[in-house]
N, C-alpha and C positions, 0 to 999 in steps of 0.2 A: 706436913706435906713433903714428898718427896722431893730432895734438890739432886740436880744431876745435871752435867754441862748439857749432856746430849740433849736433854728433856728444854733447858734451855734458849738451845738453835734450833728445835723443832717449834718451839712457842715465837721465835724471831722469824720466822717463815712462815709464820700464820697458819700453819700445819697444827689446827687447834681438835681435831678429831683424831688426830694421830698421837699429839700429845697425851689428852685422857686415855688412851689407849695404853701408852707406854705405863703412865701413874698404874691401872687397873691391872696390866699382863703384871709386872715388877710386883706389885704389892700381894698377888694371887701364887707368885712362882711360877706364872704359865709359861713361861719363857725356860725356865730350865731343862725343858728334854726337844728344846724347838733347835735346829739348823739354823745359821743364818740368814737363810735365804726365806724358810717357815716364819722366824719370826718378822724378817721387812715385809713379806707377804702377808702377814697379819695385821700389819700396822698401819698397811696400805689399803687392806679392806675396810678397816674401822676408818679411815679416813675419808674414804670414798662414799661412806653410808652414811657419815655425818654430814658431810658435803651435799647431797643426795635431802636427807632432813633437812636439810636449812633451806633450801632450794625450794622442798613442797609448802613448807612454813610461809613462807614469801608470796609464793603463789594462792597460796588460799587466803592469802591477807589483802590479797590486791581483790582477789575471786570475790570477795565477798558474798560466798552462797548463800541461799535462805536459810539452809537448813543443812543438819550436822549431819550428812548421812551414803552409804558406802552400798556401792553395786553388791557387793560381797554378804548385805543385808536385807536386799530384796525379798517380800513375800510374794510367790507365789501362791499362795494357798488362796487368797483372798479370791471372790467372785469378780475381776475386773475385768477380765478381758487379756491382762496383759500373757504374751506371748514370751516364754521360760528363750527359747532358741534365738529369736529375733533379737530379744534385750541381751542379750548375753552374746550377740554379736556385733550389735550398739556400741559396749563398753570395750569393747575391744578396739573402736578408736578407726578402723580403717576407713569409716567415711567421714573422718575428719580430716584424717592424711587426702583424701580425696575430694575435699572442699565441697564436699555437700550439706544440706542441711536436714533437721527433725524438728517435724510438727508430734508434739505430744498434747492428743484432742481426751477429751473428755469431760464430765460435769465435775459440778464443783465436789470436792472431799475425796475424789478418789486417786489422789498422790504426785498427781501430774507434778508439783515443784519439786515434792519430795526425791521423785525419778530423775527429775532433771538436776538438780544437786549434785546426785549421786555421781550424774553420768559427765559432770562437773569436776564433782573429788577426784571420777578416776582419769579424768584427761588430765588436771595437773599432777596428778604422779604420774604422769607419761611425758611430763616436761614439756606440757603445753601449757601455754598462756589463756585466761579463762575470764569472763569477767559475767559478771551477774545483774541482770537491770530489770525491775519489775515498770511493765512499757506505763503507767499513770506516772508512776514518780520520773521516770526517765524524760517526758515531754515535761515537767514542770521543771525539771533539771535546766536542759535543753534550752528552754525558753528562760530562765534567770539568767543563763549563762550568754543568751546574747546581749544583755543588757550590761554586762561587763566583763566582756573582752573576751570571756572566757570559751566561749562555742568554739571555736574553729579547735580548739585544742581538744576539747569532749568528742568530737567528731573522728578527731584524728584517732584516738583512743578507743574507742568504741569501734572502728575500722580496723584497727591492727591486730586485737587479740586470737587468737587461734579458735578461741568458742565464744559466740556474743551468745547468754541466754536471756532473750524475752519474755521473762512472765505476765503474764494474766494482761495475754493480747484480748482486744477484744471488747475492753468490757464497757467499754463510751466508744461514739464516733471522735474519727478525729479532725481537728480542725486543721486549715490548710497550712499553718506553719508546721505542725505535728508531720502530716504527709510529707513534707518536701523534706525536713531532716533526715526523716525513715528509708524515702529514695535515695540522699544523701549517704546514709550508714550503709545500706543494703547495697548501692551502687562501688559504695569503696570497697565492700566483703565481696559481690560476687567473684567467684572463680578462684578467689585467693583466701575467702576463710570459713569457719561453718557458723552457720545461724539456728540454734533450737528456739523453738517456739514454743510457750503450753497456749493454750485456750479452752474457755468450755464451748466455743462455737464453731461447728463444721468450717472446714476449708470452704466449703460453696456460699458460707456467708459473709466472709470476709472480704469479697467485693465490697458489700453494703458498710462495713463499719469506713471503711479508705473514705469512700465517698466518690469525690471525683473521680469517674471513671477512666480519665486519660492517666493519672495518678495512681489508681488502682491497678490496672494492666501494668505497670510498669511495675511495681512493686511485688504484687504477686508472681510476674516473671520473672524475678529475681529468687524470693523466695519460694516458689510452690515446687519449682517445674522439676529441679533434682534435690526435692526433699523428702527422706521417709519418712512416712506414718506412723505412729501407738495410736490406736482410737480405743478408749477404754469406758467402759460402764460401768453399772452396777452403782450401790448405794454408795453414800456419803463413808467413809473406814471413818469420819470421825464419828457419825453417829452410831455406825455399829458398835463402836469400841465404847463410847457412851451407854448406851444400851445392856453391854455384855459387865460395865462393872456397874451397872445399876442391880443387873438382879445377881452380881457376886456380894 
């Protein structure tokens, strides 16, 4: 391994992206037709991008998405419904700067998590804060959690992050501890963060799963009122793709 003083007061400054950089330029000779000034500029860029990786690493750790998957991988091709212009200026984040939210509707198989993931991965490389909560497990969470001590703190959490995604809203009614956390969350995110939703049930049915309708109104007015839309169709892509390597 390479010793060298300078290499280590770059490693005692925690300049640990800049360091491998020095070991890599020095061992390659890319340094020898670089300026001064070319080469601290180099060593600052590799510094800045490892900085930059560790950063997204972190945040998808906390994110915990469902699924492994990148706006950049989008099909289009598929029969859903989904809109190439719309999505594509989804991912580009300005109404999250804007603190609105996304309902992403449609039936079961045709990618709603998968979307939302995505639109997940590319907000924490945009150095936003992200967290992922599918709404069954999230209300059993919730409900353990005030049994020891821990609720006010899951509230708080779930309130702060820059994207809360709610998957697979919808799929039971909920009971009335369920509702009043949900106002609780949605009440600390309005105006200050963005809320996606998937569901397979139209926005007009979502009164009925709330239940209480003084609970409902309120809830829905938080979420519905400056949230955009995906409503997507078409078959199950799992059974297609089922189908298609059955007769390959």
């Amino acid at each position: 391994m390479l010793k060298h003083p300078t290499l280590d007061q770059i490693h005692a400054l925690g300049l640990h992206g800049m360091a491998k950089a020095f070991v890599e330029i020095a061992a390659g000779r890319e340094a020898d037709g670089l300026s001064h000034h070319e080469w601290l500029g180099l060593l600052l860029d590799r510094e800045a991008s490892w900085r930059q990786d560790k950063r997204l690493v972190a945040r998808l750790r906390v994110a915990k998405l469902r699924q492994q998957a990148c706006v950049e991988d989008v099909d289009y091709r598929n029969p859903r419904g989904l809109d190439r212009a719309l999505f594509q200026k989804l991912a580009e984040g300005e109404w999250i700067n804007a603190h609105d939210n996304l309902a992403l509707i449609g039936p079961t198989g045709v990618g709603k998590s998968w979307l939302a993931s995505a639109l997940g991965h590319k907000a924490c490389r945009d150095n936003r804060s992200v967290l992922y909560q599918r709404v069954p497990r999230l209300f059993e969470a919730l409900a353990l959690a005030r049994g020891d001590g821990r609720h006010p703190r899951l509230l708080r959490n779930l309130g702060r992050a820059d994207l809360l995604i709610l998957d697979d809203w919808g799929l039971e009614p909920l009971d009335a501890q369920a509702r009043h956390d949900l106002l609780e969350i949605l009440e600390e995110r309005y105006g200050r963060h963005s809320t996606m939703i998937t569901s397979q049930l139209p926005v007009d049915r979502w009164h009925e799963i709330i239940g209480d309708p003084t609970y409902a109104d309120a809830i829905l007015d938080r979420l519905v009122h400056n949230a955009h839309r995906i409503e997507l169709g078409g078959e199950s892509m799992r059974r297609t793709r089922g189908k298609q390597n059955h007769k390959a």
